[in-house]
Predicted model as a PDB file, atoms N, CA, C, CB and O in Angstrom, pLDDT in the B-factor column:
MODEL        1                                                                  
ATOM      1  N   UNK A   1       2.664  26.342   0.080  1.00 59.00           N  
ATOM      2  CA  UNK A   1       2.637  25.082  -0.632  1.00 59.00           C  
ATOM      3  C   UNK A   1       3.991  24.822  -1.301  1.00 59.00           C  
ATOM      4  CB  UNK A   1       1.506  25.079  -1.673  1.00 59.00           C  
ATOM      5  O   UNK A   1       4.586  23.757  -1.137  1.00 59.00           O  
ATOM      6  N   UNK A   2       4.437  25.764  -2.013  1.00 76.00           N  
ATOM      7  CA  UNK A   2       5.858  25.341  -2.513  1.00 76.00           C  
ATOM      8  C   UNK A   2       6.917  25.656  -1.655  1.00 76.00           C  
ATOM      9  CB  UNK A   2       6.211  25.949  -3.783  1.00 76.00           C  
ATOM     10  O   UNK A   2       8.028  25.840  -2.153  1.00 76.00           O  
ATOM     11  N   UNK A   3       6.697  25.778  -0.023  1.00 95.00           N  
ATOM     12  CA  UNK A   3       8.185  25.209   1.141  1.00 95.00           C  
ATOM     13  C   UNK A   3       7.626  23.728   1.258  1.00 95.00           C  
ATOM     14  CB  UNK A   3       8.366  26.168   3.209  1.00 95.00           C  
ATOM     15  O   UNK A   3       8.256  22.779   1.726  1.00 95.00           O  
ATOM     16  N   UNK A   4       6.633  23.701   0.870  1.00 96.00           N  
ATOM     17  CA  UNK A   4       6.437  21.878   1.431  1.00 96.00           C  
ATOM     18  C   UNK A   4       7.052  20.932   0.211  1.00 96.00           C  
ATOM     19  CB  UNK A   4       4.388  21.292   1.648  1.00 96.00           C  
ATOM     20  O   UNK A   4       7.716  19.957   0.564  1.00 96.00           O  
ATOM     21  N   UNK A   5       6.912  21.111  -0.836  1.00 95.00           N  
ATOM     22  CA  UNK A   5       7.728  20.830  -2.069  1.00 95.00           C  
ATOM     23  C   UNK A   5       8.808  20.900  -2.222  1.00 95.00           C  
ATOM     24  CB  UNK A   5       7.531  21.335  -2.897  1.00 95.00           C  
ATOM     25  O   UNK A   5       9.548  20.033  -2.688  1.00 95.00           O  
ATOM     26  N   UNK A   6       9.142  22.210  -1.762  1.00 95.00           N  
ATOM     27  CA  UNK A   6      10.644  22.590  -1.608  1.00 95.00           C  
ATOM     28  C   UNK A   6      11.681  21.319  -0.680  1.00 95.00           C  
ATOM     29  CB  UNK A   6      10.618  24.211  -0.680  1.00 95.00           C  
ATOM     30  O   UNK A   6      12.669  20.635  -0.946  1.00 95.00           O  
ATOM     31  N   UNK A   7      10.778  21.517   0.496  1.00 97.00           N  
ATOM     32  CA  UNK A   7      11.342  20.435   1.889  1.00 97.00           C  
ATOM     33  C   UNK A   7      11.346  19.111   1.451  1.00 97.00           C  
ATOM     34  CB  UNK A   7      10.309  20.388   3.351  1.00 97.00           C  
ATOM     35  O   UNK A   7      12.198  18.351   1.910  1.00 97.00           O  
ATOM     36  N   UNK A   8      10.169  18.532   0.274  1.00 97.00           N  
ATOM     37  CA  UNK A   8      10.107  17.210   0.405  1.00 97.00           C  
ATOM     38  C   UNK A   8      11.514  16.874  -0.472  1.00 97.00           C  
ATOM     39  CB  UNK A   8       8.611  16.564  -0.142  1.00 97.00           C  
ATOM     40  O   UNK A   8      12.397  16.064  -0.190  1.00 97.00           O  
ATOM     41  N   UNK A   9      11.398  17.909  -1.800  1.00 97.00           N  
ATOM     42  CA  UNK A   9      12.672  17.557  -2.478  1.00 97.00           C  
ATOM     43  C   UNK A   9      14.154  17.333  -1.943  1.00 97.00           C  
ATOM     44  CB  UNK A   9      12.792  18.460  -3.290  1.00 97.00           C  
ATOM     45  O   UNK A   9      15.025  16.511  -2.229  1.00 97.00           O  
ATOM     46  N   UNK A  10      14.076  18.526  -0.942  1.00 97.00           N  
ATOM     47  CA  UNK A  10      15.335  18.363   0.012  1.00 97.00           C  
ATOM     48  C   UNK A  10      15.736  17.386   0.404  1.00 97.00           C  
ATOM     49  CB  UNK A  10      15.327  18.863   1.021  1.00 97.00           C  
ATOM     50  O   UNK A  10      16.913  17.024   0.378  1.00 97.00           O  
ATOM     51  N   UNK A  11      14.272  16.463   1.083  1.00 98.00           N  
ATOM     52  CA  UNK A  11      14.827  15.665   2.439  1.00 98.00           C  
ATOM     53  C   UNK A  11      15.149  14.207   1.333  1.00 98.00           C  
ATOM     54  CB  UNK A  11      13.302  15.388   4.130  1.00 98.00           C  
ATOM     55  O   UNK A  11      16.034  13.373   1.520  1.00 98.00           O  
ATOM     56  N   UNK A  12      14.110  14.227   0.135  1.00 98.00           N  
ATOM     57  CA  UNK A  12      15.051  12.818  -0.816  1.00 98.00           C  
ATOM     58  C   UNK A  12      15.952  13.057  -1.426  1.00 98.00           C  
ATOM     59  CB  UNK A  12      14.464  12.052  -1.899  1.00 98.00           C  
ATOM     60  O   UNK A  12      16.470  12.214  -2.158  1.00 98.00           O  
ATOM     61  N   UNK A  13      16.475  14.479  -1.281  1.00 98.00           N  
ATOM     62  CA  UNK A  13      17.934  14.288  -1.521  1.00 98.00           C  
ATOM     63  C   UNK A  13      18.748  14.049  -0.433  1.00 98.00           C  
ATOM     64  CB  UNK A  13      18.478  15.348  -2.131  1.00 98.00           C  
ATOM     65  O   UNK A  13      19.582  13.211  -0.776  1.00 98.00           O  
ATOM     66  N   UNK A  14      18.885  14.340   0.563  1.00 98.00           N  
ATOM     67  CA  UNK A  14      19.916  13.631   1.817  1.00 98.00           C  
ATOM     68  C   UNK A  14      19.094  12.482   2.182  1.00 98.00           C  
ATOM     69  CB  UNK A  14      20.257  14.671   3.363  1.00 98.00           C  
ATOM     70  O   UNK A  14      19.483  12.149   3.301  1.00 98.00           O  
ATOM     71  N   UNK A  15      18.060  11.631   1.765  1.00 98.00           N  
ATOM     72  CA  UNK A  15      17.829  10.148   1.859  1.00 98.00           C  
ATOM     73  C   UNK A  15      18.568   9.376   0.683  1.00 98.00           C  
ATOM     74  CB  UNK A  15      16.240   9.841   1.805  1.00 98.00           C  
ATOM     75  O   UNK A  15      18.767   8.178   0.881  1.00 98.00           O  
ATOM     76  N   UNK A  16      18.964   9.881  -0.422  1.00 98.00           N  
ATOM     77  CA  UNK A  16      19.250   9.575  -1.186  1.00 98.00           C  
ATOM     78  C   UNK A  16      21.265   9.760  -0.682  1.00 98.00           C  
ATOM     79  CB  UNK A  16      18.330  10.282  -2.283  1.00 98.00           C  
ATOM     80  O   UNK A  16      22.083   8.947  -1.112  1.00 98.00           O  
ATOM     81  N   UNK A  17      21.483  10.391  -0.191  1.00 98.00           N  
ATOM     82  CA  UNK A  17      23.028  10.439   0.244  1.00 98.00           C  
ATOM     83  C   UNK A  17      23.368   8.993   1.517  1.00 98.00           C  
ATOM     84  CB  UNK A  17      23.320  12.308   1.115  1.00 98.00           C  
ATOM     85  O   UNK A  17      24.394   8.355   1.750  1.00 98.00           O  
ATOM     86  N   UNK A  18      21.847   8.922   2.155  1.00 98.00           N  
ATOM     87  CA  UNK A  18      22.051   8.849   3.898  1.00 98.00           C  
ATOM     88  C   UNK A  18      20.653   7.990   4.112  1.00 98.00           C  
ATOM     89  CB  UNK A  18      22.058  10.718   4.934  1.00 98.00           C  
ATOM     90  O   UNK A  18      19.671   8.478   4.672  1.00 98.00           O  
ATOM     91  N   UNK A  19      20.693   6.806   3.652  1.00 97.00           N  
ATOM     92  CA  UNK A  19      18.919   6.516   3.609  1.00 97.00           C  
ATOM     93  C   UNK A  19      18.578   5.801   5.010  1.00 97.00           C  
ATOM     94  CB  UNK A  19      18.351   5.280   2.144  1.00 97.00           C  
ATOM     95  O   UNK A  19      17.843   4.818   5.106  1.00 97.00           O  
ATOM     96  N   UNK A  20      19.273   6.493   6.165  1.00 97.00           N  
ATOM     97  CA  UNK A  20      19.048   5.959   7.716  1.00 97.00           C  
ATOM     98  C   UNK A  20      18.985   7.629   8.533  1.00 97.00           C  
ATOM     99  CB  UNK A  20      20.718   4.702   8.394  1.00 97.00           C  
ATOM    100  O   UNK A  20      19.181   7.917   9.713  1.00 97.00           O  
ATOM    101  N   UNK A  21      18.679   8.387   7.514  1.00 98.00           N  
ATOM    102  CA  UNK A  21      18.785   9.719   8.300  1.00 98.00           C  
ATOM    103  C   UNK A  21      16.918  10.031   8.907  1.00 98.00           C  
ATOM    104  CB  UNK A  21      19.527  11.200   6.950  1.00 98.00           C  
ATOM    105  O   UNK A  21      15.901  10.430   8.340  1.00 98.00           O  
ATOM    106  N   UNK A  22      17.217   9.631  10.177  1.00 97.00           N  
ATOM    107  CA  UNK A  22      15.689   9.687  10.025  1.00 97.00           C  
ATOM    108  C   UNK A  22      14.793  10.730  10.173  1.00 97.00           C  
ATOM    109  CB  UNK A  22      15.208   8.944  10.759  1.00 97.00           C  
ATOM    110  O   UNK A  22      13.594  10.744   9.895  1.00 97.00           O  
ATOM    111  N   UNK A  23      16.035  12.284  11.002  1.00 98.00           N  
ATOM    112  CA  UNK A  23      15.332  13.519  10.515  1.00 98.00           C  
ATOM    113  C   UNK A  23      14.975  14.146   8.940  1.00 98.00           C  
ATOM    114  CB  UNK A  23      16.082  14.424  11.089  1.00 98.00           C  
ATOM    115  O   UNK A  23      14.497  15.194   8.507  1.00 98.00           O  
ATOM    116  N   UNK A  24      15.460  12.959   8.399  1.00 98.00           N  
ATOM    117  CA  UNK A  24      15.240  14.173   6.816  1.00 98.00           C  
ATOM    118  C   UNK A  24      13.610  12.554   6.297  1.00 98.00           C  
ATOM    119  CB  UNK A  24      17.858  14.300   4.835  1.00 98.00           C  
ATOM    120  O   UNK A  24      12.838  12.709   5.350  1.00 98.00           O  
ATOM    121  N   UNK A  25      13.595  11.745   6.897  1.00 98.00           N  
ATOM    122  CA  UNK A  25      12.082  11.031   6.897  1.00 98.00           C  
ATOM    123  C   UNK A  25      11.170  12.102   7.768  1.00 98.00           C  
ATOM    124  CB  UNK A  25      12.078   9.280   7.750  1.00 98.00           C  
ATOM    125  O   UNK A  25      10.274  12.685   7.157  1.00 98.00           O  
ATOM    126  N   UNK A  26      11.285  12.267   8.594  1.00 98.00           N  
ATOM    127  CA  UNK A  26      10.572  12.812   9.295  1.00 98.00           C  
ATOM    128  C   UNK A  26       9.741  14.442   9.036  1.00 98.00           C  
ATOM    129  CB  UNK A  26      11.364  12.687  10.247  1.00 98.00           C  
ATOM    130  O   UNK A  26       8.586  14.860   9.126  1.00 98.00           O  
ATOM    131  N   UNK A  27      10.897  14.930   8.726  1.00 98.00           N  
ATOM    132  CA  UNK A  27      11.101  16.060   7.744  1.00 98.00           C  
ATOM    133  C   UNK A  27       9.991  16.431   6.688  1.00 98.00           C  
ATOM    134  CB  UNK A  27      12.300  15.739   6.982  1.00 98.00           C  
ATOM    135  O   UNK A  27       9.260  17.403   6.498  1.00 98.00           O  
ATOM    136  N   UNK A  28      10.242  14.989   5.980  1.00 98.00           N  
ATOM    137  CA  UNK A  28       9.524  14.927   4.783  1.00 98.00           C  
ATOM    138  C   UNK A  28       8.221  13.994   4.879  1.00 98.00           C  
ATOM    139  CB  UNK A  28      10.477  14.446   3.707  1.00 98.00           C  
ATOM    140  O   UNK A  28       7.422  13.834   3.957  1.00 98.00           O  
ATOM    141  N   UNK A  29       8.157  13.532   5.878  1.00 98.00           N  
ATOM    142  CA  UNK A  29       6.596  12.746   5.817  1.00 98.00           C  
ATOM    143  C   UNK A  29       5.791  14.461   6.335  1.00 98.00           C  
ATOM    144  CB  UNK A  29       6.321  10.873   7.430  1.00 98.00           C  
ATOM    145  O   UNK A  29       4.915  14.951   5.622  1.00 98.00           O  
ATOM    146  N   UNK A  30       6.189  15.044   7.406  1.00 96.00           N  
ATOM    147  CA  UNK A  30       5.588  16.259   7.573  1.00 96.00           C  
ATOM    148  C   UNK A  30       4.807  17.053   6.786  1.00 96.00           C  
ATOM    149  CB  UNK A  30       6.303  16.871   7.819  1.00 96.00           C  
ATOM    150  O   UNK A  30       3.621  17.361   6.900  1.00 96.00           O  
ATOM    151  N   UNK A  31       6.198  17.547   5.403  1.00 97.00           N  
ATOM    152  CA  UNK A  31       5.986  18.245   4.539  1.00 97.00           C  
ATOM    153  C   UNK A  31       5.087  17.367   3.593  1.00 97.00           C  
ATOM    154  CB  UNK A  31       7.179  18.780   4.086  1.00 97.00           C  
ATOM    155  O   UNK A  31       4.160  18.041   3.141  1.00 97.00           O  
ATOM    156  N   UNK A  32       5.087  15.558   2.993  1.00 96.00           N  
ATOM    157  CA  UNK A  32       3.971  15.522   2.629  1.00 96.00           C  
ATOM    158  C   UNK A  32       2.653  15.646   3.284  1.00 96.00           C  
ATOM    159  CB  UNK A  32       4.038  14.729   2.176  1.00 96.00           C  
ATOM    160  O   UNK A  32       1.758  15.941   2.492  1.00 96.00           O  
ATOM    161  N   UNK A  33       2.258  15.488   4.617  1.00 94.00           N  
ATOM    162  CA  UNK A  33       1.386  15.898   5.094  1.00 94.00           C  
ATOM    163  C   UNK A  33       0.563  16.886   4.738  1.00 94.00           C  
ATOM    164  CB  UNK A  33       1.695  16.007   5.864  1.00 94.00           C  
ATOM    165  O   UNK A  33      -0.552  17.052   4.242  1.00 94.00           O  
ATOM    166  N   UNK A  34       1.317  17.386   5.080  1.00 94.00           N  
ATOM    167  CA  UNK A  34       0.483  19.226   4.882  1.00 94.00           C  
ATOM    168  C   UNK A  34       0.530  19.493   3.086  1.00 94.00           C  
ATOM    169  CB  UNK A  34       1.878  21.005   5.919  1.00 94.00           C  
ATOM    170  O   UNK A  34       0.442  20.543   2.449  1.00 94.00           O  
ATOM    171  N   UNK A  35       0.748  17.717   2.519  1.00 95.00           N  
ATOM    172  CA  UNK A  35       0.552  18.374   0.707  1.00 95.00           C  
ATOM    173  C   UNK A  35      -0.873  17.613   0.978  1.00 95.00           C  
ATOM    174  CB  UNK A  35       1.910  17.625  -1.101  1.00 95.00           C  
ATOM    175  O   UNK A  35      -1.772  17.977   0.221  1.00 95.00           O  
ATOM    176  N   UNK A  36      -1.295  16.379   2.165  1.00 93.00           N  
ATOM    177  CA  UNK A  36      -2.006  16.060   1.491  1.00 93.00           C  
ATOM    178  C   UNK A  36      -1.663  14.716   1.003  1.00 93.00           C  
ATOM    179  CB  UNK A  36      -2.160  16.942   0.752  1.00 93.00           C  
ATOM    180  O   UNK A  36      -2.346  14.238   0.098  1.00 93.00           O  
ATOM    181  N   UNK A  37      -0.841  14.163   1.418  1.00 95.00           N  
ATOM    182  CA  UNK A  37      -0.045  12.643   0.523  1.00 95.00           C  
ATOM    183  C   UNK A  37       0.318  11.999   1.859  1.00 95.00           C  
ATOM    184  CB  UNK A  37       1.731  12.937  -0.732  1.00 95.00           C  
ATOM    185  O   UNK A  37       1.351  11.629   2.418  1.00 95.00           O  
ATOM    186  N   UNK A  38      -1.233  12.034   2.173  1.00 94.00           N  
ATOM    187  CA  UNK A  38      -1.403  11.300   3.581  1.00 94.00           C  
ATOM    188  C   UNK A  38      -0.393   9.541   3.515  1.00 94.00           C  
ATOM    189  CB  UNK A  38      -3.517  11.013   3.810  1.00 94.00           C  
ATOM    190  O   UNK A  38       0.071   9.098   4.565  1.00 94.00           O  
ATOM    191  N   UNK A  39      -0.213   8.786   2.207  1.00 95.00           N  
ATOM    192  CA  UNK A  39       0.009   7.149   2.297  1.00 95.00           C  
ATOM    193  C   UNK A  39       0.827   7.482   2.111  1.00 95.00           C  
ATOM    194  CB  UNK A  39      -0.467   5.971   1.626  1.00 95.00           C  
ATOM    195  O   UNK A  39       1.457   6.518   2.545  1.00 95.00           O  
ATOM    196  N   UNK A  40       1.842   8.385   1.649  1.00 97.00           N  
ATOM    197  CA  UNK A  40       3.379   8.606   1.560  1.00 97.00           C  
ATOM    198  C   UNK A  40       4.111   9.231   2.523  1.00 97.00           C  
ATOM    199  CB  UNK A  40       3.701   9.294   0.524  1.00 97.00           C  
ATOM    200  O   UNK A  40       5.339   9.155   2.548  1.00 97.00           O  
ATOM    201  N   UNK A  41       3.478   9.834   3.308  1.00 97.00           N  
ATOM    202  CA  UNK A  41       3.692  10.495   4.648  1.00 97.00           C  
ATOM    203  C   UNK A  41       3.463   9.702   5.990  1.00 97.00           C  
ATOM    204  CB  UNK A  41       2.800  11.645   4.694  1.00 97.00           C  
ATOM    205  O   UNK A  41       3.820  10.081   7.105  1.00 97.00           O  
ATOM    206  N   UNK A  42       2.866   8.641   5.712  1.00 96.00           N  
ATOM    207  CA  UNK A  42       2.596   8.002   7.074  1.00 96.00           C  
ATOM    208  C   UNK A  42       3.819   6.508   6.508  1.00 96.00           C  
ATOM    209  CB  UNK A  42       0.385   7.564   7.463  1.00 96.00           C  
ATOM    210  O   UNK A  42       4.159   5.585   7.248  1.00 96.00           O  
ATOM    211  N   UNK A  43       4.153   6.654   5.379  1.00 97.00           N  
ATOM    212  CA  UNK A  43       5.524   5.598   4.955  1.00 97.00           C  
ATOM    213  C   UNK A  43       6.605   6.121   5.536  1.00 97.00           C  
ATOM    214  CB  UNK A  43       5.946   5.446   3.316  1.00 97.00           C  
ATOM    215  O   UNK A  43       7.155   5.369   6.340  1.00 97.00           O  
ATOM    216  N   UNK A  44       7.205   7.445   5.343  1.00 98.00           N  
ATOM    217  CA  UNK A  44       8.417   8.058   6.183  1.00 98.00           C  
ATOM    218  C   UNK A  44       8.017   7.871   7.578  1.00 98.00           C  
ATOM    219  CB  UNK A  44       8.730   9.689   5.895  1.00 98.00           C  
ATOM    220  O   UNK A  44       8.934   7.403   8.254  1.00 98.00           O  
ATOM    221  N   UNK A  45       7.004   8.076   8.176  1.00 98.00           N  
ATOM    222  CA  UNK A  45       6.472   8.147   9.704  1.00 98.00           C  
ATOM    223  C   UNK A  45       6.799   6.920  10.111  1.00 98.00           C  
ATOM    224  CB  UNK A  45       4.883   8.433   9.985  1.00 98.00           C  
ATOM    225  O   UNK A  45       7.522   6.812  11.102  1.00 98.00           O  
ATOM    226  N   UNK A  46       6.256   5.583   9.318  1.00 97.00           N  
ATOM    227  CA  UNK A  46       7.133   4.009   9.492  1.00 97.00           C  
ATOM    228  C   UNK A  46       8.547   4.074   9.728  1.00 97.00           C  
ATOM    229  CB  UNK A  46       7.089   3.056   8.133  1.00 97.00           C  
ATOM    230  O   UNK A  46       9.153   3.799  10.763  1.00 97.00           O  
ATOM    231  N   UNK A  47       9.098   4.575   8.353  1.00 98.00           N  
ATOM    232  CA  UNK A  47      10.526   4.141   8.235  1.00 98.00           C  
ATOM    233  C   UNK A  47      11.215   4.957   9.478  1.00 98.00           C  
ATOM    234  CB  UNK A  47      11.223   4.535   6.642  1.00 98.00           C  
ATOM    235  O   UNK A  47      12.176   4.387   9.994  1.00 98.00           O  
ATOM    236  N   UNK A  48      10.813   6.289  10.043  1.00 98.00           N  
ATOM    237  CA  UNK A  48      11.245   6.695  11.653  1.00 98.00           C  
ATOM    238  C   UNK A  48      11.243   5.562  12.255  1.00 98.00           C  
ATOM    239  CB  UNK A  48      10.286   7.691  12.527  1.00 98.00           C  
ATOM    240  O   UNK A  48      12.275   4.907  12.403  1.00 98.00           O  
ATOM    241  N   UNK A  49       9.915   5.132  12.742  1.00 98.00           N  
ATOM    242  CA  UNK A  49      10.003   4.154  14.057  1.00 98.00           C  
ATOM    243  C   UNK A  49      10.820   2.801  13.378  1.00 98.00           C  
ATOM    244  CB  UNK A  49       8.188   3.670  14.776  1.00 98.00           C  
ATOM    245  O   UNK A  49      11.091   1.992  14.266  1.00 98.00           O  
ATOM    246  N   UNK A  50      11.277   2.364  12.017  1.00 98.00           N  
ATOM    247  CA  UNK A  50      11.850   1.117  12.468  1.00 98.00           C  
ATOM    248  C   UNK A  50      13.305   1.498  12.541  1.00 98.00           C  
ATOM    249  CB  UNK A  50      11.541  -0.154  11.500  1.00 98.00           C  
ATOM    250  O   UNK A  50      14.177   0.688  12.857  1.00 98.00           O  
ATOM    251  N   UNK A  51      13.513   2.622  12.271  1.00 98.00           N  
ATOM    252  CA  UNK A  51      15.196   3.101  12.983  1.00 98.00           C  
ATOM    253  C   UNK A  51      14.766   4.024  14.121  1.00 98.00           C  
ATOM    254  CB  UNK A  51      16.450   4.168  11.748  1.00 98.00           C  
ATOM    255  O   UNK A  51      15.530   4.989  14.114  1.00 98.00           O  
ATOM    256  N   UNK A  52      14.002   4.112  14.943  1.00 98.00           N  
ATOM    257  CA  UNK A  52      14.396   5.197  16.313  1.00 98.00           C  
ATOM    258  C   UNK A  52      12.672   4.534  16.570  1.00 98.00           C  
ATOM    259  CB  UNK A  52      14.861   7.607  16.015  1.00 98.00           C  
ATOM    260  O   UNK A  52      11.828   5.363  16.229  1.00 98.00           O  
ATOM    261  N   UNK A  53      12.176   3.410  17.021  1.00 98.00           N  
ATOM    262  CA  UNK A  53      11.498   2.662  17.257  1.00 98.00           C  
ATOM    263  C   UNK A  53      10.770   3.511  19.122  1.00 98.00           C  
ATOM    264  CB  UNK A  53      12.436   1.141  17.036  1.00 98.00           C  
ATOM    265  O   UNK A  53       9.842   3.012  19.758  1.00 98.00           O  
ATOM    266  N   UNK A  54      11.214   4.247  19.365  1.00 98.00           N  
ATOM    267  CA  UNK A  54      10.863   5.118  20.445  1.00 98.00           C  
ATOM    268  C   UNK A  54      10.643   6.508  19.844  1.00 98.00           C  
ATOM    269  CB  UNK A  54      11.961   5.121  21.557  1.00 98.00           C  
ATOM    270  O   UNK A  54      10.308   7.361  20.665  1.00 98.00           O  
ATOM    271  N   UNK A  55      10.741   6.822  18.837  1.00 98.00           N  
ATOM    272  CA  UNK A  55      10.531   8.939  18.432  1.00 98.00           C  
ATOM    273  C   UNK A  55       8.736   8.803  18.521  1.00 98.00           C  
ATOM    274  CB  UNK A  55      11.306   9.781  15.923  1.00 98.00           C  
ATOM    275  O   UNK A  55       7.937   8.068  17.941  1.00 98.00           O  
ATOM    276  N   UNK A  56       8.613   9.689  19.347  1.00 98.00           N  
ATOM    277  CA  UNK A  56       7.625  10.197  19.891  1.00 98.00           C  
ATOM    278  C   UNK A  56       7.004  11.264  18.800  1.00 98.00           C  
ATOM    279  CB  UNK A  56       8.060  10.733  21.221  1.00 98.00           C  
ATOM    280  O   UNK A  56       5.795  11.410  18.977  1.00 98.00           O  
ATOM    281  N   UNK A  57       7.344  11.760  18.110  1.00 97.00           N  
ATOM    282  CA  UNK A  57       6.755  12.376  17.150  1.00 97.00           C  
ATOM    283  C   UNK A  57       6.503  12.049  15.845  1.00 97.00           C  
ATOM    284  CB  UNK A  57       7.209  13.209  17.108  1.00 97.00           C  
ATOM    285  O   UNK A  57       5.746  12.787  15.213  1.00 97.00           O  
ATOM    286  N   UNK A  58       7.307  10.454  14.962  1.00 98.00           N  
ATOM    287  CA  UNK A  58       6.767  10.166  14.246  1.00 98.00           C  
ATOM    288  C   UNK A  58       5.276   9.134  14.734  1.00 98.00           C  
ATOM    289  CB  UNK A  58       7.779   9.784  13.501  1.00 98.00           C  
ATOM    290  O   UNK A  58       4.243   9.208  14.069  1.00 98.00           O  
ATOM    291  N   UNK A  59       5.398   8.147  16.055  1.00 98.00           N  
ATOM    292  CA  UNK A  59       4.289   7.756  16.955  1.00 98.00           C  
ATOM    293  C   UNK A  59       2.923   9.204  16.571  1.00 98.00           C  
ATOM    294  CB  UNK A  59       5.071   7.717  18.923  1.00 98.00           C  
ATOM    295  O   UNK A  59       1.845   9.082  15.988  1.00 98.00           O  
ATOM    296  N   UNK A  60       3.439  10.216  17.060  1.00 97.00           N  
ATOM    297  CA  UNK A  60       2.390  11.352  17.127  1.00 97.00           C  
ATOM    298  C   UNK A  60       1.389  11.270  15.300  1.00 97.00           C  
ATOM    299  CB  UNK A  60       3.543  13.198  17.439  1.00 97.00           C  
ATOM    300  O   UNK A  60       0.248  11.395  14.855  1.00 97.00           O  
ATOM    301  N   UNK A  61       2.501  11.041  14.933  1.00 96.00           N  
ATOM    302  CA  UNK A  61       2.331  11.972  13.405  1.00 96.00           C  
ATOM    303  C   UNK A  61       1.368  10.579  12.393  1.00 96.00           C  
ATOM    304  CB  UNK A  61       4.545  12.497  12.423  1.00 96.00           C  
ATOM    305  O   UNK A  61       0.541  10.568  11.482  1.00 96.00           O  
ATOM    306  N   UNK A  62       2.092   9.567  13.225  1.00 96.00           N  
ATOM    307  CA  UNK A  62       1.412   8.529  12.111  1.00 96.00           C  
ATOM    308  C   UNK A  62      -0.231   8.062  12.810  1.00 96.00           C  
ATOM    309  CB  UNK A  62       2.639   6.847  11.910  1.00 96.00           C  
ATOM    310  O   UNK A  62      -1.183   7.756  12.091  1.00 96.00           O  
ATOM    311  N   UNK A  63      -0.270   8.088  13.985  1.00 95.00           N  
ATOM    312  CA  UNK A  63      -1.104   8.113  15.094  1.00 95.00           C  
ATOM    313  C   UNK A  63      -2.642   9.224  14.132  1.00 95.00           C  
ATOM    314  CB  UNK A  63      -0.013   8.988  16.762  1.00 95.00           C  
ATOM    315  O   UNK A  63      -3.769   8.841  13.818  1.00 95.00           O  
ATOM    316  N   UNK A  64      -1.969  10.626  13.934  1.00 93.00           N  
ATOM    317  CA  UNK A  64      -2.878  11.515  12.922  1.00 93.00           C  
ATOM    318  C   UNK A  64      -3.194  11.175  11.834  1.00 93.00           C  
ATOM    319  CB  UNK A  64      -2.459  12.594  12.592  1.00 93.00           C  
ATOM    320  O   UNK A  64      -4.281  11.599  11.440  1.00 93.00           O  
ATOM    321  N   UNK A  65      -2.504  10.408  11.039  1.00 92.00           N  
ATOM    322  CA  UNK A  65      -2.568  10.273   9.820  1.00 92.00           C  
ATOM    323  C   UNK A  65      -3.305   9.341   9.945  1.00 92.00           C  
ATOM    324  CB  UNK A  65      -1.534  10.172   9.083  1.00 92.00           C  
ATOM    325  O   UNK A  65      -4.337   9.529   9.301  1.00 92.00           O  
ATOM    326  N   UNK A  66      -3.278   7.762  10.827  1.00 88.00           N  
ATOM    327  CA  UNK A  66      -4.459   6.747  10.241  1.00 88.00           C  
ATOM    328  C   UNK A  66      -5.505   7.522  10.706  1.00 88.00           C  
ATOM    329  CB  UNK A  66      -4.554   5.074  10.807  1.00 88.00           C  
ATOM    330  O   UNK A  66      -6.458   7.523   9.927  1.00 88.00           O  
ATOM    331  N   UNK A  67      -5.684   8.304  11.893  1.00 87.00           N  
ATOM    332  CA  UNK A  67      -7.206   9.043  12.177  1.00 87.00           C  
ATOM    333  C   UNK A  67      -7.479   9.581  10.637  1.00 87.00           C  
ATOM    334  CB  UNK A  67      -7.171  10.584  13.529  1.00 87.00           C  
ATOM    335  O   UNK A  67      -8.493   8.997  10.253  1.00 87.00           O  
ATOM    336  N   UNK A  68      -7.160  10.145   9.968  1.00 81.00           N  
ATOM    337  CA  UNK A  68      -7.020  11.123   8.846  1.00 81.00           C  
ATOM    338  C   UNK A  68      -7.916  10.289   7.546  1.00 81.00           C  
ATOM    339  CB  UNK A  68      -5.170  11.436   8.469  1.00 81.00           C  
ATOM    340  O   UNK A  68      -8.830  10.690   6.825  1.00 81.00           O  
ATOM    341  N   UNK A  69      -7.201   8.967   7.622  1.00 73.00           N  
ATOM    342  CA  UNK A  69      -7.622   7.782   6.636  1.00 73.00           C  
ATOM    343  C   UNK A  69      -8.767   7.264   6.790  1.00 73.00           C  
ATOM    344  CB  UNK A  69      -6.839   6.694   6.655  1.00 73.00           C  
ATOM    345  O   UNK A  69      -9.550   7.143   5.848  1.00 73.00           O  
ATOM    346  N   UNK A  70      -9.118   6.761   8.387  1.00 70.00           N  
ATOM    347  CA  UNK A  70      -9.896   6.590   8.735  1.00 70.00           C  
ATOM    348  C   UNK A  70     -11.164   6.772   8.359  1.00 70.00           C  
ATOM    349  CB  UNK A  70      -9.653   6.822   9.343  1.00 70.00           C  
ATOM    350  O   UNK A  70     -12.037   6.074   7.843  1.00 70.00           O  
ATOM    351  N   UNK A  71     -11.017   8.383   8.913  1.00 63.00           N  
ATOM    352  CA  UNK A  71     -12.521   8.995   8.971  1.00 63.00           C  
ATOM    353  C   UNK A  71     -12.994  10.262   8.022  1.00 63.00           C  
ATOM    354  CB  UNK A  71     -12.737   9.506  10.459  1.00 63.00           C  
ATOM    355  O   UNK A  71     -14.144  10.695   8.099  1.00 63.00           O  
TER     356      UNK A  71                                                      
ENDMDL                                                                          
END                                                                             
């Protein structure tokens, strides 16, 4: 639990240097995931696809997350 904390802090700090970096969104919608901060994690999973509008793994990831909301 505290590498996922660890990671999220990380990745808003190089969003905060670089706010088009979309591995450190990606990064960090992950790591909120697995906190559990399913509506803040499927927001980085957005902000992927509207800069790399083809990544196949935030598609994957946000794809889980509305199932997640869902049901």
């Amino acid at each position: 639990m505290c590498r996922y904390a660890a990671a999220e802090n990380d990745c808003c700090t190089s969003l905060a240097l670089d706010d088009k970096y979309t591995k450190a969104y990606l990064r960090r919608g992950v790591a909120r995931r697995s906190l559990g901060r399913w509506e803040e994690a499927g927001e980085d999973f957005r902000a992927v696809l509207k800069l790399e509008p083809s990544n196949k793994q935030a598609k994957v990831e946000l794809n889980e997350i509305q199932k997640k909301q869902v049901g």
